[in-house]
Residue, then its C-alpha position, 0 to 999 in steps of 0.5 A: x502250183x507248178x512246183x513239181x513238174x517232172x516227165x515220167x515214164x517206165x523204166x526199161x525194165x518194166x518195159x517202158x521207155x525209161x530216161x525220165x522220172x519212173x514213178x517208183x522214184x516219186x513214190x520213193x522220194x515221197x515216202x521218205x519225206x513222210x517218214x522224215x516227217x514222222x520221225x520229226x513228230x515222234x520226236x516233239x515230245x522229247x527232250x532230243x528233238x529231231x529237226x529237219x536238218x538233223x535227219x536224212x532218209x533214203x527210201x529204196x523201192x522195189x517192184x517185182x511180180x508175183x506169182x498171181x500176176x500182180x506186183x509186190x512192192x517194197x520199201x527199204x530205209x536208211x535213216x541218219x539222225x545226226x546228234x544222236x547215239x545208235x540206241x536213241x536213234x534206233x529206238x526214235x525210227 
């Protein structure tokens, strides 16, 4: 649909080119919106629903070698639900 668009290439630390999208960075942004997404579902069924404006996730994506020759990937999550207490919002993510 043209929606996306994006020039991709590795970055200088794996080699590549890099100065363009890598897509460690897509896989990222992707798997952010599905957690936003997810947290929102959880969230239908209770009395403090979370909207899409009430929930910023920031996914933080590593990529390193590991001792079999292949790569080990990881992900960490920062996740801010406005309008809710610490607890509430631990126990929801």
């Amino acid at each position: 649909d043209g929606l996306l668009d994006l020039q991709l290439a590795l970055p200088t630390s794996l080699g590549g080119k890099g100065g363009a999208t890598n897509p460690e960075q897509l896989f990222a942004a992707g798997y952010a919106a599905c957690f936003e997404n997810a947290v929102i579902h959880v969230t239908r069924g209770k009395a403090e629903k979370v909207k899409d404006d009430d929930i910023v996730v920031v996914a933080d994506v590593g990529l390193s070698p590991n001792a079999s020759g292949g790569f080990v990937l990881s992900v960490a999550l920062d996740v801010t639900i406005t309008g809710l207490d610490q607890a509430s919002a631990e126990a929801i993510v």
